[in-house]
C-alpha positions in Angstrom: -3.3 12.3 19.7 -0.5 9.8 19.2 3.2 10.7 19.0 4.6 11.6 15.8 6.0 9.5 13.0 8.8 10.2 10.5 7.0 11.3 7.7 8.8 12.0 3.7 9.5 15.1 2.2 5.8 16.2 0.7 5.7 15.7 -2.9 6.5 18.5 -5.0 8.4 20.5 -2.8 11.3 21.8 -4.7 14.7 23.1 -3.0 14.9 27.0 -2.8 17.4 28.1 -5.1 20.8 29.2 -3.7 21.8 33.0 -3.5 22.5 33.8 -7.2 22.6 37.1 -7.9 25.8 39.3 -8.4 27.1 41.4 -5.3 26.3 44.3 -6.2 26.7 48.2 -4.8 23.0 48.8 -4.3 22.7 45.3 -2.1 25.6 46.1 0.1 23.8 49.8 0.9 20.1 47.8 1.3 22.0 45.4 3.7 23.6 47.8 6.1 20.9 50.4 6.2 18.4 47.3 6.9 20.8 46.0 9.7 21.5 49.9 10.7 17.7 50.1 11.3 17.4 46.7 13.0 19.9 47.8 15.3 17.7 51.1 16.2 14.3 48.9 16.6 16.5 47.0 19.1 18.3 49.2 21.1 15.8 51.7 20.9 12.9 49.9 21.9 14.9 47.6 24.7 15.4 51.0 26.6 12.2 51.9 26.5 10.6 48.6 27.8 13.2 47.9 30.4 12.2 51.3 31.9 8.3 50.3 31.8 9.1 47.1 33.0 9.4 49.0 36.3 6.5 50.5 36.0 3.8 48.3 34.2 2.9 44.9 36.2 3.3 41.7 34.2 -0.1 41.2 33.5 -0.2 44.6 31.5 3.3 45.0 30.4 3.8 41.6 29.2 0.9 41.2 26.6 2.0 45.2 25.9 5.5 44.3 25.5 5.0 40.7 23.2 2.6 43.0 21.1 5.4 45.3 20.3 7.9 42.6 19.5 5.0 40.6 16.8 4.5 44.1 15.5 8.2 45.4 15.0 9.0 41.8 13.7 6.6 42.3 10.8 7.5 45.7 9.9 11.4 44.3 10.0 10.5 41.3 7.8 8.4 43.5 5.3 11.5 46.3 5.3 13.7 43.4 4.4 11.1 42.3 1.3 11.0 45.8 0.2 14.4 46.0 -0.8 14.9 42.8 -2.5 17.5 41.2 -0.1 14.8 38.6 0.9 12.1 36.7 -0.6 10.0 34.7 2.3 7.5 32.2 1.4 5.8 32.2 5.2 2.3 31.9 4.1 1.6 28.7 5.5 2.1 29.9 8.9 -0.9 32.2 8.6 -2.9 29.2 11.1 -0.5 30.4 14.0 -2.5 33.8 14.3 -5.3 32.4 15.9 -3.5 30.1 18.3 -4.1 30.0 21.9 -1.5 28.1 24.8 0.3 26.5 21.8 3.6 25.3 22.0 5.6 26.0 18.8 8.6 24.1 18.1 10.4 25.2 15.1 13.8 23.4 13.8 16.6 26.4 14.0 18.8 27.6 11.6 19.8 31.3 12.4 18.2 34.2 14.4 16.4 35.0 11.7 14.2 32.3 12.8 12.6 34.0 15.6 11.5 36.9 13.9 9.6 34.7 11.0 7.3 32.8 13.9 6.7 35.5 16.4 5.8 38.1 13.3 2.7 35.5 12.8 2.5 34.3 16.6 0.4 36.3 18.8 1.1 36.7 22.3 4.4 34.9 22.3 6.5 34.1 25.1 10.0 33.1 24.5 12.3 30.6 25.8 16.1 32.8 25.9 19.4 32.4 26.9 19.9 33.6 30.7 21.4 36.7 30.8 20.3 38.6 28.0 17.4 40.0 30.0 19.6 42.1 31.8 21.1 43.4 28.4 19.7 46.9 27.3 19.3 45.8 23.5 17.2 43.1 24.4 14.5 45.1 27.3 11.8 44.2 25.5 12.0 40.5 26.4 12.2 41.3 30.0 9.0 43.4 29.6 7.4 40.8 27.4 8.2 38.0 30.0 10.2 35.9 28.3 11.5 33.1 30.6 15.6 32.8 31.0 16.7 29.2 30.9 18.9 29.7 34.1 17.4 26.7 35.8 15.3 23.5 34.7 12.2 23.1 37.1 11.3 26.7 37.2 11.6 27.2 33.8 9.2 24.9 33.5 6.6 26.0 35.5 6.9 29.3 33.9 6.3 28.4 30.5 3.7 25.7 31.6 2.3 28.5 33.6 2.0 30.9 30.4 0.5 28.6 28.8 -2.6 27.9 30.9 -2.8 31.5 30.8 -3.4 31.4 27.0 -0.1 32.6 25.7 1.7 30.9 23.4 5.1 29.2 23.8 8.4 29.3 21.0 10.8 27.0 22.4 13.8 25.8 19.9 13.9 21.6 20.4 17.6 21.7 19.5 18.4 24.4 22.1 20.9 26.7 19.8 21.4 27.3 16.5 22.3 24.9 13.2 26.0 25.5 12.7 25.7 23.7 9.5 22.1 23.5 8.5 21.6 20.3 9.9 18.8 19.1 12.6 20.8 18.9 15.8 19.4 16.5 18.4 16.7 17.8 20.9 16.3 18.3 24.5 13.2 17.1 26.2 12.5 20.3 28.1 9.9 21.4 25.7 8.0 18.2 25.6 8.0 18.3 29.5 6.7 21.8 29.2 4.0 20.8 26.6 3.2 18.0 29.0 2.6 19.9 32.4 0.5 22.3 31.1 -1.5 19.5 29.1 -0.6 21.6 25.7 -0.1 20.5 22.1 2.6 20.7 19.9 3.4 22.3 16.7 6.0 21.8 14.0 7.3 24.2 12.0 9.8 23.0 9.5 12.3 25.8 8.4 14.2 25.9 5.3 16.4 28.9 4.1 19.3 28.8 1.1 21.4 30.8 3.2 23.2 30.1 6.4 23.4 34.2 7.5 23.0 34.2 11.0 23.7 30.3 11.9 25.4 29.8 15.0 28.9 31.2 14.4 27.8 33.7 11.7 28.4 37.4 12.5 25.3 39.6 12.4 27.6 42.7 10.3 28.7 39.9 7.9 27.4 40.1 4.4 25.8 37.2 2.8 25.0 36.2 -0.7 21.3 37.7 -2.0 18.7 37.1 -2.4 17.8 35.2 0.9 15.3 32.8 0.9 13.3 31.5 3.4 10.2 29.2 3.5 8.4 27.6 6.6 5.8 25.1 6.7 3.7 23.4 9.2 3.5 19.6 10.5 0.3 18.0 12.1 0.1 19.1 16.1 0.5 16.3 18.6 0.7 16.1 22.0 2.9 14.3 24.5 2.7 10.8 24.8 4.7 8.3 27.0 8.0 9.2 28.7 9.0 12.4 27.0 12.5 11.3 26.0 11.1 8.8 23.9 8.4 11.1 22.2 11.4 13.4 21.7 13.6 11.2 19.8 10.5 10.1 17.5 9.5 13.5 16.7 13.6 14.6 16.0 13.1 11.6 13.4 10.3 13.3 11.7 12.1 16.5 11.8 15.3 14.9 9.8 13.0 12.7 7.4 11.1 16.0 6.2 14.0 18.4 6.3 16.3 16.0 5.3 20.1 16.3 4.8 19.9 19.3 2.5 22.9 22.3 3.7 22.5 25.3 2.5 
């Protein structure tokens, strides 16, 4: 399949509205017993799966533990609907359930982000920041198997690695969060990844009218509701040519369908 190419904005597709909806007593409650529950899945869970990633090898503990995560991301996501914080439009992601050694390659906006792919992702290994593996909050990554980026060639193999294996791969092009909404450049890791372990590629174009949770955005901070989120899908490719060049072409298609929109 040939590299991507910029591609427009599909016809019809509207902005989301912005967040227009009086604060309110009964959203503040909603929002910090949500986040006060959040905050128990976390903790809770993370001490429970770093202590069975002592126990339970990787080849049982990390499907166990990335089963766990899909699961509590969907109840999260579902709690967060229920009250009326957050309205998602995620249905075109429904494809992703039956993937198999796919890498995913979502623009990023906040950490919200994660939680929308891996709810619909199944057996999803995750690309993190070194050092939160060894955080007791975040123990079920470690039993999961998600790969620290502490060092370029053997992150590589690792991922490449879990994808021959039939797992699927998240990996953020832009590396970190939006801090404005924007497409930030990309790093060629991924497509050097996607590359090695002869896998393709799929887009996932996020859009939100909020910017809770962007880089810089405190978790305990209250934003304006409803938040809105919608995710779509591009056309898979795979690597073609040096993958610095097939990284800048598909960062072009990226901007052209997102386009300079800030929430």
């Amino acid at each position: 399949m040939p590299a991507p190419h910029p591609s427009a904005r599909p016809a019809g597709r509207t902005p989301l509205p912005p967040p227009d909806r009086p604060r309110r007593l009964r959203d503040a409650l909603a929002f910090y017993g949500v986040l006060a529950v959040l905050c128990a899945c976390y903790l809770g869970w993370g001490l429970v799966a770093i202590g069975l990633s002592f126990v339970l090898p990787p080849r049982i503990g990390g499907p166990l533990g990335r089963r766990a995560i899909g699961t509590g991301f969907r109840f999260l996501l579902g709690l967060m609907e229920r009250t009326g914080l957050v309205e998602f439009d995620l249905s075109e992601l429904e494809p992703l359930r039956r993937a198999r050694g796919l890498v995913v390659a979502p623009n990023h906006l906040s950490m919200i982000d994660v939680m929308l792919i891996v709810s619909h992702l199944p057996d999803a290994v995750c690309i993190m920041k070194a050092g939160l593996e060894r955080n007791p909050a975040m123990g079920g990554g470690r039993l999961a198997g998600y790969i620290p980026n502490d060092a370029g060639l053997p992150v590589i193999r690792r991922a490449a690695d879990a994808l021959r294996e039939g797992a699927n791969l998240l990996v953020f092009p832009e590396g970190t969060r939006s801090p404005d909404g924007r497409v930030g450049p990309f790093h060629p890791g991924f497509a050097l990844i996607a590359r090695r372990a002869r896998a393709p590629i799929q887009p996932v174009f996020i859009e939100s009218n909020t910017r809770y949770l962007s880089k810089g955005w405190p978790i305990w901070r209250r934003p304006d509701f409803p938040l809105r989120y919608r995710a779509r899908l591009g056309e898979a490719v795979t690597v073609a040519g040096p993958a610095e060049a097939f990284t800048e072409n598909l960062h072009r298609q990226y901007t052209a369908t997102l386009g300079e929109a800030r929430p």
